[in-house]
C-alpha positions as CSV (number, residue, x, y, z in Angstrom):
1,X,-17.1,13.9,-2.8
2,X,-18.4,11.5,-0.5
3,X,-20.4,12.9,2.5
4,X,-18.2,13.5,5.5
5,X,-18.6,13.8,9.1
6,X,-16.8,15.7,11.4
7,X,-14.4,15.1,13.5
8,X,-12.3,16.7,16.2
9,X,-8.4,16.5,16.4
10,X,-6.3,17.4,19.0
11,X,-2.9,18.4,17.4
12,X,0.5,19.8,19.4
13,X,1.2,23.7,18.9
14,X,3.9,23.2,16.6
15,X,2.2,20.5,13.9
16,X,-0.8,23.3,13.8
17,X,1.9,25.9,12.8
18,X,3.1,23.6,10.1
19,X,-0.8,22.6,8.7
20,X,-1.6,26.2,9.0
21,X,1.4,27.1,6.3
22,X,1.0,24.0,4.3
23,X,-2.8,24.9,4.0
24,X,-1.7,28.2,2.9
25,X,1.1,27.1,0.5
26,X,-1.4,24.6,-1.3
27,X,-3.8,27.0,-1.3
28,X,-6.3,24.3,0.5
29,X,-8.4,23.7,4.2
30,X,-7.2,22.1,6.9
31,X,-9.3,19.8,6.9
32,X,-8.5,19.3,3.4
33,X,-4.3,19.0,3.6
34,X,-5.6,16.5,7.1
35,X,-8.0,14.5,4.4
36,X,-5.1,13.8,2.1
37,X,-2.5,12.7,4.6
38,X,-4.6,9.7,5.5
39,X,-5.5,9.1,2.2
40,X,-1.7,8.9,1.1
41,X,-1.1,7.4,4.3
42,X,-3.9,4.9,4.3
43,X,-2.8,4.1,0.1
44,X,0.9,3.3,1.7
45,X,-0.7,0.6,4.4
46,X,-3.4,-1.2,1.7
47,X,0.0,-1.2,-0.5
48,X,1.8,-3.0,2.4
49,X,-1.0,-5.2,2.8
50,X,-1.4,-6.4,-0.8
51,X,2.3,-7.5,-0.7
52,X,1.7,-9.8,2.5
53,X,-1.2,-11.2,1.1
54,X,0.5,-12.0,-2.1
55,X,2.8,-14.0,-0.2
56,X,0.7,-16.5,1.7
57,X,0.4,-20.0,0.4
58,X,-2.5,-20.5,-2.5
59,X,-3.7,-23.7,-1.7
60,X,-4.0,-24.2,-5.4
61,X,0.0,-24.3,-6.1
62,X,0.2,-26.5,-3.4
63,X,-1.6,-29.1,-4.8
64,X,-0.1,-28.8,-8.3
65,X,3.6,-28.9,-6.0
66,X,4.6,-25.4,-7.0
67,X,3.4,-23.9,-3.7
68,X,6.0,-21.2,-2.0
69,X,9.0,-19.8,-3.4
70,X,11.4,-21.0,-6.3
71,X,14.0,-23.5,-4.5
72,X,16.8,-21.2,-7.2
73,X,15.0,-18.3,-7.5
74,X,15.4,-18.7,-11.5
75,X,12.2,-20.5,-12.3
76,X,10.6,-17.1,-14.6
77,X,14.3,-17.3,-16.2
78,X,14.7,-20.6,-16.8
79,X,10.9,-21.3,-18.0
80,X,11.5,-21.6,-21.2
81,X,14.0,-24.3,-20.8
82,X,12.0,-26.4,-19.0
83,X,9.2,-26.2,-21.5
84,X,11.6,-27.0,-24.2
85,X,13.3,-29.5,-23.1
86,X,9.9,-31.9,-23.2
């Protein structure tokens, strides 16, 4: 594990009450249960992130005129008829 520093949280009386049993349940810290939360959290956001940057413009497509999206929306279905019709 990597070396961690500690923190201090501020949680509401109920969401304690609910880490407390989860803890428990899973058989793990608090600090542990709180550790994977932002993990699983933090996965969802570098996820969400990936997909916008896969949608800007590569300059590269551009050039070559096959920058943004299909003007159908068929070109992966249709590639093979454009290749054989040469």
């Amino acid at each position: 594990m990597n070396q961690l520093t500690r923190v201090q949280v501020y949680l509401e009386p109920q969401n304690l009450i609910v880490l407390d049993r989860l803890a428990k349940k899973e058989n793990k810290s608090r600090s542990q249960i709180i550790r994977d939360a932002i993990n699983q959290h933090s996965q969802k956001g570098i996820k969400k992130l990936t997909k916008k940057n896969k949608v800007l413009k590569n300059p590269l497509l551009d050039m070559a005129g096959m920058g943004g999206k299909s003007k159908t929306g068929t070109l992966g279905l249709n590639i093979d008829e454009i290749y054989l019709n040469d």
